[in-house]
Every structure is written in C-alpha cells, then in structure tokens.
C-alpha positions in Angstrom: -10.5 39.1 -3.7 -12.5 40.8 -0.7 -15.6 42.6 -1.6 -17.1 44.7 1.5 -19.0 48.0 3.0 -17.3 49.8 5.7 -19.1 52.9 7.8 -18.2 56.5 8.3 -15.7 55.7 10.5 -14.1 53.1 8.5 -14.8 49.8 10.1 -15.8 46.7 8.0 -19.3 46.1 8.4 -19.9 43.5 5.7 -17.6 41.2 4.1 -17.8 38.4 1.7 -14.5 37.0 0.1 -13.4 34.9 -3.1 -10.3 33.2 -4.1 -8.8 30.7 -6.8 -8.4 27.1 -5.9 -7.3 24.8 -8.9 -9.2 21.7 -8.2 -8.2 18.5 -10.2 -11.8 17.1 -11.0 -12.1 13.2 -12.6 -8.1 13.9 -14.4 -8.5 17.6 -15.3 -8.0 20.8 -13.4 -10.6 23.3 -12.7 -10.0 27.0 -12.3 -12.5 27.0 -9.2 -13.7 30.2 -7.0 -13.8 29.5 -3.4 -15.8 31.3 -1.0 -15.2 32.5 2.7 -14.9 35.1 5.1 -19.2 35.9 4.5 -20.2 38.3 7.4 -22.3 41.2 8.3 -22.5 43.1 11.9 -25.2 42.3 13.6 -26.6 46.4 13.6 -26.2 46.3 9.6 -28.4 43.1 8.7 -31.3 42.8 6.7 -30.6 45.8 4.4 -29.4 43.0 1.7 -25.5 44.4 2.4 -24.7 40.3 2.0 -26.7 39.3 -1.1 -25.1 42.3 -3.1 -21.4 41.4 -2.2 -22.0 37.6 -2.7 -23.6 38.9 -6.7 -20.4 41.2 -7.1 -18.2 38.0 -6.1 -20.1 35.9 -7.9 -19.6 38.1 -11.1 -15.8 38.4 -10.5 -15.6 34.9 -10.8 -17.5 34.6 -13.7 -15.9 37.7 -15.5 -12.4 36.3 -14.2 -12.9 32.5 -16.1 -13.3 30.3 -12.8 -15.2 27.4 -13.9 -17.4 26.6 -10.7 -17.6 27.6 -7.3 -17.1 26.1 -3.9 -17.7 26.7 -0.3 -18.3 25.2 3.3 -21.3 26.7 5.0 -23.7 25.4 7.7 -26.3 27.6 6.1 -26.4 25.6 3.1 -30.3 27.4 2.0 -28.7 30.4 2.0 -26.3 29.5 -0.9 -29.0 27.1 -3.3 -31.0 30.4 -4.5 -27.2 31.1 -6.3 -27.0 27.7 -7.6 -25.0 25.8 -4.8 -26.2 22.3 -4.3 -24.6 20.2 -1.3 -22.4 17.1 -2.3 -22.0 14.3 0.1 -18.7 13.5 1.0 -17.1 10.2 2.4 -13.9 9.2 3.8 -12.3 5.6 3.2 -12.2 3.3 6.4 -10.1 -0.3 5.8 -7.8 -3.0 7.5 -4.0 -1.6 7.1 -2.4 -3.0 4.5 -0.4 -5.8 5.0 2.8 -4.8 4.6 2.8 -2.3 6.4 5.3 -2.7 9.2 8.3 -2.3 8.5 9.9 0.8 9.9 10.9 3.4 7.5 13.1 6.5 7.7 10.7 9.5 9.3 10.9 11.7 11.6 8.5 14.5 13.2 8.1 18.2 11.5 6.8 21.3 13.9 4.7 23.6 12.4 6.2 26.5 14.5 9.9 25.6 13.5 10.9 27.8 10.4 13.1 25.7 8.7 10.4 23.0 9.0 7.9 25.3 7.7 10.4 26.3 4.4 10.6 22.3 4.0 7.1 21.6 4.0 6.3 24.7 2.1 8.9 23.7 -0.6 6.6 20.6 -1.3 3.3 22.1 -1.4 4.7 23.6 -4.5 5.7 21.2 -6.2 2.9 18.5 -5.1 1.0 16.1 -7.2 -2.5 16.5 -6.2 -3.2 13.6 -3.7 -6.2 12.5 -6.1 -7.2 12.5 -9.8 -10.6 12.3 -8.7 -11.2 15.0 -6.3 -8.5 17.2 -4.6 -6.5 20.8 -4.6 -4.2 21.1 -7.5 -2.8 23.6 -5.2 -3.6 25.0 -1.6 -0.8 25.6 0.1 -1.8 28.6 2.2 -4.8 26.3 3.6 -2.8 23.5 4.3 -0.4 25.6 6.7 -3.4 27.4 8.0 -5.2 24.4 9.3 -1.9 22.2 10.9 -1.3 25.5 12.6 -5.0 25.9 14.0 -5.3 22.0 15.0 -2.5 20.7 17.3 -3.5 17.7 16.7 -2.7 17.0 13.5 0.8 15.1 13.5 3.1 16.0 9.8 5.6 13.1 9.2 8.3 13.1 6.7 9.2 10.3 5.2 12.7 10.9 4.1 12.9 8.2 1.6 9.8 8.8 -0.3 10.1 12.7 0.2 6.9 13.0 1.1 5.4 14.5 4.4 2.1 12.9 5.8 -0.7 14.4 8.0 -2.2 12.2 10.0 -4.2 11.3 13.6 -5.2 8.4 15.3 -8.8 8.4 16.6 -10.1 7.8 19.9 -10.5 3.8 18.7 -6.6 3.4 17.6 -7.4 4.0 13.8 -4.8 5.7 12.0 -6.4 8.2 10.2 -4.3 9.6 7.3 -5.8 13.8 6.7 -3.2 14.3 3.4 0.0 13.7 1.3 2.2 16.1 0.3 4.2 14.4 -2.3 6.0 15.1 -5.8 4.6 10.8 -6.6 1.6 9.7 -4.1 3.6 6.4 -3.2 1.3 3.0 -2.6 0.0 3.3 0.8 1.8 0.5 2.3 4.7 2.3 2.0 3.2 5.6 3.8 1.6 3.8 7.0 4.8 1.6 8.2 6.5 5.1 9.3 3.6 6.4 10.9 2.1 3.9 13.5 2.3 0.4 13.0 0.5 -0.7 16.5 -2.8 0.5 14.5 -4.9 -2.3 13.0 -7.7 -0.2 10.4 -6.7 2.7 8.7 -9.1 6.0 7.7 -8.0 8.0 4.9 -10.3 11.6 4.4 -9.1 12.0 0.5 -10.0 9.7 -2.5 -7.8 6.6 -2.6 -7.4 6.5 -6.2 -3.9 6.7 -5.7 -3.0 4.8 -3.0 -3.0 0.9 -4.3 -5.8 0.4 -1.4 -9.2 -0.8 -1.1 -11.5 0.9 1.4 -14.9 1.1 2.1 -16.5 4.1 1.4 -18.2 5.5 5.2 -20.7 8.9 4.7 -18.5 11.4 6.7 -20.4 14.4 8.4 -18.2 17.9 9.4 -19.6 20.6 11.0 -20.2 22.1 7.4 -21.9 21.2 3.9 -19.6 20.8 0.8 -21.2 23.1 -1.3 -20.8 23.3 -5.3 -22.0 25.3 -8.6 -21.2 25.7 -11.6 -20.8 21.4 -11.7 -23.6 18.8 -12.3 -23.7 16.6 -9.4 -22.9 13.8 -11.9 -20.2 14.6 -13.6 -18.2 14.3 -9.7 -17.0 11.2 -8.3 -19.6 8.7 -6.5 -17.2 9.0 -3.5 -15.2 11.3 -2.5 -14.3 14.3 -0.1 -12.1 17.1 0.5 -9.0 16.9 2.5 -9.8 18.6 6.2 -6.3 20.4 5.3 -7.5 21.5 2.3 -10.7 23.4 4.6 -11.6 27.2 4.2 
C-alpha cells in the first residue's frame, strides 16, 4: 500500500510505503505492517510531505487490523516520536554438531533459472516458519528479492528432507546458515552434512528454537536498526533476530 505526492508533471516526489508481513511471535502469528520505500526529493523537504504519509500509513494499518509495526531504518530517532523502539538482535554462533558429516542428497539451485525459481517458490508457500519465537509466517517475495540482490548467498536443496537452505561461509570458514525453507525445520545436524562439512563452527542468523542445537547467543550489528511498535519490548524473545532473507 503506497502512499505518496507527485508534482504537476507527475513525478513522485514523496513516497512512503506499507505492507502485511505475518510474523510468528513466541507461538502465535501477528498480522504485522512493515514499512519501506520512505523518501522525499531533495527540492520538496522540510514542508512535512514525510510525516503526513508515514500518519496516513500508519492509520491504514491501524484501520486495516495489523497488530504492530516493523521497519529497518538507520534513522532510528526519526521513527521513536511514532512509537518505534529499537530491538537488539543476535545471531547464534556454535561448534557443528557432531554428526554432521555425512553426505546427503543436495544439489545447487540458481536463482536466475526458472524452473528453480517455480521450485523454490513452491516451498515458500507452503513453509513452516523457521522459528516459533521470532520469524515470517510468510515472505516470500523478500526472500527471492534478497538471493537475487546478493550473489553470495548459496540456496541448497536437500532432496531428502525437501528443504532448500541459504547459507555462506564467512571469511574465517564458518558456515553460516541465513534461512530454511522447509514444510518440518529438520534437526540441524541433518541440514549442515549437505552443505559444507570441512567447516568446524557454525552461525545461524534465525532463532534456533527449532533446530535441536545449542548456540551461543553473539549481539549482531547490520547496517540498520530493528525497529518495532505496537509490541512491549518484553513480551519478545531475549534473543533473537530476523532472517537477512527475510530484509526489506
């Protein structure tokens, strides 16, 4: 749902943009509002053009039944006036588990090959969020989005499991496991063997709630604040973040 002001001549001068994301929040899904796509031409600032279309979003939402809002900013003062508090967020860091290393059934999918895109997208419909603590019920369009814009984000599927994995490895060897797009989040023992079994610690950037795994909770840093209303801070998890595929 874009709300904006365009000029005499037509062009789009100030834009700020809302859209549903189903969040599963501590076992229950949340109608959320998430919030992108905030800008105003430089000529046309200061004339409160921004304020007014972040209000009419706002009340959209509201009017519309989303319970809370969300957004990535690195403005975050900009938002708190509206309610928006920053969360911390933190990814898991761990040895591999020890079963890990056995080879498994997998093979490569390529974002730019169709019938690998029908596959993947075929799943994101029918996954089970990756958490019951913190994650996208559903965000499929996101999730396509960002493998497409980062090249470096390998997909796997692992045939067996039927369940496609997005992963890196860092510049120190750790594998570091971005999502899981699965109909049952398998144990993570099972997930790691087909993706690189040389690696000796393992990073996962979700909750691990459903992975069988214990991991040490590391304060993780993006280039933008986490950014929540509508939601006490304490009624979210002590740890957890959102999925970098899962970005808007």
């Amino acid at each position: 749902m874009p709300f904006g002001y365009f000029d005499e001549a037509g062009r789009c001068v100030a834009n700020f943009s809302a859209f549903t994301i189903p969040l599963m929040i501590n076992g229950r899904v949340v109608k959320a509002a998430g919030y992108q796509s905030g800008a105003v031409r430089p000529e046309f600032r200061g004339a409160g053009l921004y304020r007014d279309l972040m209000r009419r979003a706002f009340d959209w939402a509201a009017e519309s039944g989303h319970e809370i809002g969300i957004l990535l900013t690195d403005k975050p003062p900009l938002y708190e006036p509206y309610g928006f508090q920053s969360v911390p967020q933190h990814r898991f860091s761990g040895p591999m588990p020890e079963t890990a290393f056995g080879r498994r059934a997998a093979r490569p999918l390529d974002i730019n090959n169709g019938k690998d895109i029908a596959l993947l997208s075929k799943l994101l419909d029918n996954r089970q969020p990756v958490s019951q603590q913190f994650a996208p019920a559903r965000q499929k369009e996101m999730f396509l989005l960002n493998c497409h814009f980062d090249a470096g984000i390998r997909l796997t599927l692992i045939e067996e499991l039927d369940c496609v994995a997005a992963w890196k490895v860092a510049d120190d060897g750790a594998l570091q496991l971005l999502d899981l797009v699965c109909q049952n989040i398998p144990p993570v023992e099972r997930i790691v063997g087909a993706l690189n079994p040389d690696a000796t610690r393992l990073e996962v950037f979700f909750p691990i709630d459903r992975l069988d795994w214990d991991g040490v909770a590391v304060p993780h840093k993006g280039y933008c604040d986490l950014m929540i209303s509508g939601l006490p801070a304490a009624t979210l998890p002590e740890f957890f973040m959102l999925s970098p595929l899962a970005e808007f």
